[in-house]
N, C-alpha and C positions, 0 to 999 in steps of 0.2 A: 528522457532527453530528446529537443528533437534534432534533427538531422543539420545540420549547418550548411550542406550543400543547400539544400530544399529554402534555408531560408533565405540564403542568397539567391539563390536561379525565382523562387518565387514569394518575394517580401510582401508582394499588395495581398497575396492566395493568405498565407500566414496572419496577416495583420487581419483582414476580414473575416477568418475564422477564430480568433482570441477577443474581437471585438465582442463578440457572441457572449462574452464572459462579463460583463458590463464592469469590467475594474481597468482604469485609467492606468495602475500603474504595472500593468503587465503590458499595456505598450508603448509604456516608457520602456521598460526592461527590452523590449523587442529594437524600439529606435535607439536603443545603446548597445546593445547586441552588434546592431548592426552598423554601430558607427568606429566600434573596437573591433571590432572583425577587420573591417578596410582597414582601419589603420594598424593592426596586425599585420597583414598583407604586406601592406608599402613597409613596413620597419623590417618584416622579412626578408625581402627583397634586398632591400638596403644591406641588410646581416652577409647575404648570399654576396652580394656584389662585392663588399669590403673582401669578404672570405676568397673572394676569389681574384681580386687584385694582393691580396697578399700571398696566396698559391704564386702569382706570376714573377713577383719580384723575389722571393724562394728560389725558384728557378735560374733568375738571373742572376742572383748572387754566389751562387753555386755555379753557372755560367764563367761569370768573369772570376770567380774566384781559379779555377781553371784555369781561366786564360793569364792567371799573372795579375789582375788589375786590381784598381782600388775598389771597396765595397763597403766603406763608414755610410755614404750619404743615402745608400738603399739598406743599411739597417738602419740610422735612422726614422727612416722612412717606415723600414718595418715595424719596429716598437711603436709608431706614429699608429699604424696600422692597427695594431693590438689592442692597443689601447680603445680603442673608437669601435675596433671589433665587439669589445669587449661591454664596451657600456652598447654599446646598439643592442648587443644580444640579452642584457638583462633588460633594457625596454621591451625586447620582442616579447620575452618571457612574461614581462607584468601585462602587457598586453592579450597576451593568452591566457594569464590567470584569470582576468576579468572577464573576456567575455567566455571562455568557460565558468567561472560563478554564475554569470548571466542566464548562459544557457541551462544550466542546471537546474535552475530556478523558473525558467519559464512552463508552463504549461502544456499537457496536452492537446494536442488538435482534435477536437470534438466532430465525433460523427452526425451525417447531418439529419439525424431522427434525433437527436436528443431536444426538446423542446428548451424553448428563450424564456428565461425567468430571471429573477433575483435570489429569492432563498427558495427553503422548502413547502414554502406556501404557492408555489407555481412549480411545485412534480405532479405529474398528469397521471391520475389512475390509468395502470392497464389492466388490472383484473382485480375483483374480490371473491375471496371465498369462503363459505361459510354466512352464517348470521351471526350478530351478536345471542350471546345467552341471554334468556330471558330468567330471571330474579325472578321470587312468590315473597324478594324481602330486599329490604335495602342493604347491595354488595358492598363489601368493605375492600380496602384498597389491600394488597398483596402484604405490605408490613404488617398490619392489623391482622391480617389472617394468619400469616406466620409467629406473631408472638402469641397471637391467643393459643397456638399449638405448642405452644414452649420450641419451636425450631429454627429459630434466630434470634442473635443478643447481637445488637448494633452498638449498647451501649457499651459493654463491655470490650469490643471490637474496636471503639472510637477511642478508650480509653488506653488502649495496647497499643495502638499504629496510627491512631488518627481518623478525622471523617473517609469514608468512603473504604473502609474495612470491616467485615462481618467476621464473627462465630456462627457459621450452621451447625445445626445440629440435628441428630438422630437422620429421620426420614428424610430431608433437607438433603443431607448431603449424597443419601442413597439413591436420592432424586438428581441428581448432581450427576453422577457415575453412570445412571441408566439411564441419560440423555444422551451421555458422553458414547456411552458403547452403542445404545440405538443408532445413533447416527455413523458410527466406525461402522456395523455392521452392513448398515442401507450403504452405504458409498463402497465397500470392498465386495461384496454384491454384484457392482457394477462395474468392477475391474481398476479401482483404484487403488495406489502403491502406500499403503499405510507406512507413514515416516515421524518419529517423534524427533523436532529438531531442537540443536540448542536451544537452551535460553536465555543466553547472553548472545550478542552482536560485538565486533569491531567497527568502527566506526565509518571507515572505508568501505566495505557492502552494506552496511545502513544508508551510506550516503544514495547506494545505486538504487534504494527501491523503497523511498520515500519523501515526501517534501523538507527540504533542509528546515522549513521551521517547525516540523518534530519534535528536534531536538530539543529544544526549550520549551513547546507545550505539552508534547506528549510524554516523551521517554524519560524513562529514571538509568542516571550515569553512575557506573559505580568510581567510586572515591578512586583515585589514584590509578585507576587503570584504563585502557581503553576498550570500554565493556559499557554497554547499554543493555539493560533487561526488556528483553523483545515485550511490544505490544498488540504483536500476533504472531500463528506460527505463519501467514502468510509472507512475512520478511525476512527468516533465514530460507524458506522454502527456496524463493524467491532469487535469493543468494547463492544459492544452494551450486549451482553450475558459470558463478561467476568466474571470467576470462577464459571459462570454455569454446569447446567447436563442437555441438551437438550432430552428430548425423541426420540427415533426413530423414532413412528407413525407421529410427527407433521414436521420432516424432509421432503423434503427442504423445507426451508425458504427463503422464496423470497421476496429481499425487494428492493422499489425504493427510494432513496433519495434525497433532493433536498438542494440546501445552496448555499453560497459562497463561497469560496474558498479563502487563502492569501495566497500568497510564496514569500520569499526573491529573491529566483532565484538565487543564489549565484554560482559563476562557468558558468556563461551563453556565455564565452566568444569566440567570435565567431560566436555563433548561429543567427539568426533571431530574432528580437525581435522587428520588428517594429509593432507600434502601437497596434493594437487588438492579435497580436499573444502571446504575454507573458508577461502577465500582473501581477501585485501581487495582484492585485481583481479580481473574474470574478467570472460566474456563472455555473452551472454545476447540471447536474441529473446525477446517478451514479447507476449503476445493482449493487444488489449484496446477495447472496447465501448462505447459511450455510446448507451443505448438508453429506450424507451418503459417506465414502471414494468412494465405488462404482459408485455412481452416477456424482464424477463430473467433468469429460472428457466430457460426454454427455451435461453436463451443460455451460463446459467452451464452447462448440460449439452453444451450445442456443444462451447466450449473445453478440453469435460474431454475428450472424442470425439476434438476433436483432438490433445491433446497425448498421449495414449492412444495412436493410429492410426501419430504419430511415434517411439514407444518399440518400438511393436509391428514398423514397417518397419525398424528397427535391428536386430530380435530381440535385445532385452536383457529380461531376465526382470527382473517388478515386481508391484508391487502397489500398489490406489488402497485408500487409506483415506478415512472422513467422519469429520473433527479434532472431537474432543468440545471442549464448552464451555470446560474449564479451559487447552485448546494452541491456540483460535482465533486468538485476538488480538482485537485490541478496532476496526479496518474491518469483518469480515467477519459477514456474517449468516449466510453456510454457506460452508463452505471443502472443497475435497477435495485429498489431498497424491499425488504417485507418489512413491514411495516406491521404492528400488532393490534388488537381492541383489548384498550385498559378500559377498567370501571369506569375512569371518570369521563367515558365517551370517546377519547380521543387516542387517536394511530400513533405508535411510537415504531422507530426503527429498529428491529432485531435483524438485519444483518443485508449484507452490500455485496453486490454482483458486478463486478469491472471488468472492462475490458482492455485491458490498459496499452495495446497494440502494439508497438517495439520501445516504447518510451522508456520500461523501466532496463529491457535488456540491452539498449542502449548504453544506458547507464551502466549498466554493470557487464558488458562487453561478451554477451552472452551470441552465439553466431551461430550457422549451422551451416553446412556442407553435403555433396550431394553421394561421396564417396571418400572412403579412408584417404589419405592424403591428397587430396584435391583442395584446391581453394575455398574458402568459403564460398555462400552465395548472398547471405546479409545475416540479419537478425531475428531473430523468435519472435512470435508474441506472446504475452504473458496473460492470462486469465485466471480472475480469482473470484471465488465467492465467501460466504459463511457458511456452513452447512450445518451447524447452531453453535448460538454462544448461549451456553449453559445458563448463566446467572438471567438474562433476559425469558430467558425461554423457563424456567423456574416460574418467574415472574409472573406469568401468562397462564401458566397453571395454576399456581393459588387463585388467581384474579377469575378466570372463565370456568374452573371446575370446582370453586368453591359451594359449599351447602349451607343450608340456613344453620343447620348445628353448630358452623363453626370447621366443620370436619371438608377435606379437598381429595375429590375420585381423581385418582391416577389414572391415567390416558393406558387403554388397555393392552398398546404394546411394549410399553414400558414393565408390564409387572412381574413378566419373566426375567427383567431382572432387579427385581427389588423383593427377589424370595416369593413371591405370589401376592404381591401386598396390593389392596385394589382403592384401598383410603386411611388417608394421611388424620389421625382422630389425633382429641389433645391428651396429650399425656397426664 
């Protein structure tokens, strides 16, 4: 969320940096922002002044009541008062619901390295690494190689829950758990607070650290209660110190999470979505920060280091991209993606690095101070990456380390823990 001061003291600064985002109706949203805002103001004002002429005639009628006198025509007056009090102050109120929806919904203010584009066909390579493999046979795509292995049934999976639900099986899911722990180990390694958080949400801190239209494409609501099944552990993290006062000294907070994940996926049309690539389960370890405004540019570039450093010790050939304006999303002030080499040539996204700078702790009322009972001094910023999402990253290992037999080598720091096992053969 951003600042309401900032956008009042500076509307044009604001407006030229959302332009950057080439959508009309985020500054629509900006010029109704700010045209409920003023008129908030002036109805508050108005609220205060009634409030306080009716304080004055209180006084007087308790005055003359005193003195002996009569005091029908200044209660009248009062109840006159009340009344008008009364309806002003719920206008005030709808007027601040709105433009808080408004604000909630607007965007963040993007950093001025993030490059101008429309979608993901204008994010600017910053680095590749690795080559693609090179074949001695024509690669099959990651499904194909997993059922020629008997260790995934999608039909089966689709039959139980629906598209976009797997049965793995055997090595599959061993391969699953040895991502899961390679990657806990590489990040606690490096001094991070391993945390398994719920995974369910209230709807109230889902609100603080994600775009309200989530909830209709991304999240699953459970029936009758108010519970959303998280679609990363990046959002109870994230929650995690909502309406706190974080101290300075214990800044940054580094923490690594681990969970499931569910997404509807709503809008996927188009996209890739065979098998392991986008699923509505999957598993996932997620970076993530709560630091000093100063510190976290330096940070956002940590978690890219390391999830970098993670792809790199797998040798799986990738590439990072910096997501132009039009593919960021509307948390992030500079995002960076890796991006993966599938068989069929082309880079898909395994996981997103943001910097989401006080927007989402804004939102969720996260603050820091500079000593135990001292005033605050403002807001966190929040930084998050992926540090892998299992099901992707699975993905990329049938696809880059599969063999003509049929049969897929296990990246060799994985096989201490999958019992010593060095290839995935068919059963």
């Amino acid at each position: 969320m951003l600042d309401i001061k900032l956008v009042r003291e500076n509307p044009k600064k604001i407006s030229r940096n959302l332009e950057k985002r080439n959508d009309a109706d985020v500054l629509q949203l900006l010029d109704d922002l700010i045209i409920y805002d003023r008129e908030w103001r002036k109805k508050l004002s108005n609220t205060n002044e009634l409030r306080h002429e009716r304080r004055k005639i209180t006084n007087e009628i308790a005055s003359r009541k005193k003195a002996g006198k009569k005091v029908k025509q200044l209660i009248d007056k009062a109840r006159k008062l009340d009344a008008d009090i009364d309806v002003s102050n719920q206008q005030t109120k709808k007027l601040k619901q709105r433009a808080n929806h408004i604000l909630m919904k607007l965007p963040n203010l993007l950093h001025e390295s993030v490059p101008i584009g429309r979608d993901e066909k204008d994010n600017v390579r910053v680095r590749l690494w690795g080559v693609p493999p090179k074949f001695g046979f024509k690669p099959k795509n990651h499904l194909q190689v997993a059922k020629g292995l008997g260790i995934i049934d999608d039909e089966r999976g689709a039959k139980v829950a629906g598209h976009g639900f797997l049965y793995l099986k055997n090595e599959l899911v061993l391969l699953d758990m040895a991502l899961q722990r390679f990657a806990i180990d590489f990040m606690l390694e490096r001094n991070y607070e391993l945390v398994e958080p719920p995974f369910m949400m209230r709807k109230k801190p889902y609100e603080g650290v994600t775009d309200l239209s989530d909830f209709e494409g991304v999240m699953y609501k459970i029936e009758k209660e108010d519970l959303f099944l998280i679609a990363t552990a990046e959002h109870p993290l994230a929650a995690m110190f909502m309406n706190e006062v974080l101290l300075k000294e214990n800044l940054p907070i580094k923490l690594v999470g681990i969970s499931p994940c569910f997404r509807k996926e709503v809008g996927t049309h188009g996209k890739y979505t065979k098998g392991l690539f986008r699923m509505h389960q999957f598993n996932k370890v997620e970076q993530f920060i709560f630091c000093l405004p100063e510190e976290s540019w330096n940070l956002h570039e940590e978690l890219q280091q390391n999830a970098e450093k993670i792809y790199q010790a797998l040798g799986l050939h990738h590439e990072v991209v910096n997501v132009c304006t039009g593919d960021i999303g509307s948390l992030a002030a500079k995002r960076y993606d890796i991006n993966i080499w599938m068989v069929d040539g082309i880079y898909r996204e395994v996981g997103s690095n943001s910097n989401c700078t006080d927007y989402q702790a804004r939102r969720l009322n996260i603050r820091y101070r500079a000593k135990e009972g001292q005033a605050p001094i403002g807001f966190v910023h929040t930084v998050n990456n992926t540090a892998i999402a299992t099901s992707r990253t699975m993905l990329v290992v049938l696809e880059q380390c599969q063999q003509e037999d049929g049969s897929v080598q296990i990246p060799l720091v994985l096989t201490k823990f999958m019992d010593g096992l060095k290839v995935i053969e068919t059963h």
